[in-house]
N, C-alpha and C positions, 0 to 999 in steps of 0.2 A: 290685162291681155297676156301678159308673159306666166300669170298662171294658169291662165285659159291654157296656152298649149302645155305645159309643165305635165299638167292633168293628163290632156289628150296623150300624149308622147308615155307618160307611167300606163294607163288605159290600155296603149296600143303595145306597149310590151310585156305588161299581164297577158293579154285575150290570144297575140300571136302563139306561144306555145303550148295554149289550152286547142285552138282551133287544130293546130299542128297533129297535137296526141290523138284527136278526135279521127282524125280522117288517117292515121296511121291505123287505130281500133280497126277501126271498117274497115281496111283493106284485110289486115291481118284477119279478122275474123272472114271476111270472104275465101281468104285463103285457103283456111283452116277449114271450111268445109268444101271445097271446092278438092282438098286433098282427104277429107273422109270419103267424099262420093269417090274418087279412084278405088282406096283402099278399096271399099264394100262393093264395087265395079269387080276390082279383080278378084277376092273371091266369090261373089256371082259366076264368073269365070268360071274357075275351079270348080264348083260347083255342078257346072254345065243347066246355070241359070239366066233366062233370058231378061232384060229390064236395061230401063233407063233410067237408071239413078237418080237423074236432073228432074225425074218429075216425084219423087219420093220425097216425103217431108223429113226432118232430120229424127223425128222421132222413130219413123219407118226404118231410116238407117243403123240408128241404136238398134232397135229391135233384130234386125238383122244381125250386126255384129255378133250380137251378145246367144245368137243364133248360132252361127259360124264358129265361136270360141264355143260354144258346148260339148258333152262328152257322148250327142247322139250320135247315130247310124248317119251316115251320109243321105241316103232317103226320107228318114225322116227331116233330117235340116233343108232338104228340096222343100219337103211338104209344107212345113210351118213356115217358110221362106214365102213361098209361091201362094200361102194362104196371106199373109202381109201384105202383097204385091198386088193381088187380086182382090 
């Protein structure tokens, strides 16, 4: 009996700060897109591009970014923007 709990009580302080990091991951990675959709929000903005971000898959937002950092025309980064979007 007294190694029955010995076990349980080692078990249950292994598993507590695996369960811990797991569910910190998850927030933190929600976060972290949750704060790229702003970013590619606001230069949409700028832009004077219309969209809601939250229905954009995160590849659509790479793509975008990497849109916005290019060394196009402003009109062109509209077009290939709005051709992603659409």
């Amino acid at each position: 009996m007294k190694r029955t709990i010995i076990a349980l009580a080692t078990a249950a302080t292994f598993a507590a700060p695996a369960a811990f990091a797991e569910a910190h991951v998850e927030m933190t990675m929600g976060e972290g897109l949750t704060m790229f959709e702003s970013l590619v929000s606001n230069e949409l903005d700028q832009l004077g591009v219309e969209a809601d971000v939250t229905t954009l898959t995160l590849g659509q937002l790479a793509q975008i970014k990497d849109i916005v950092e290019g060394d196009e025309t402003t009109s062109v980064k509209k077009e290939n923007i709005e051709a992603i979007i659409n």
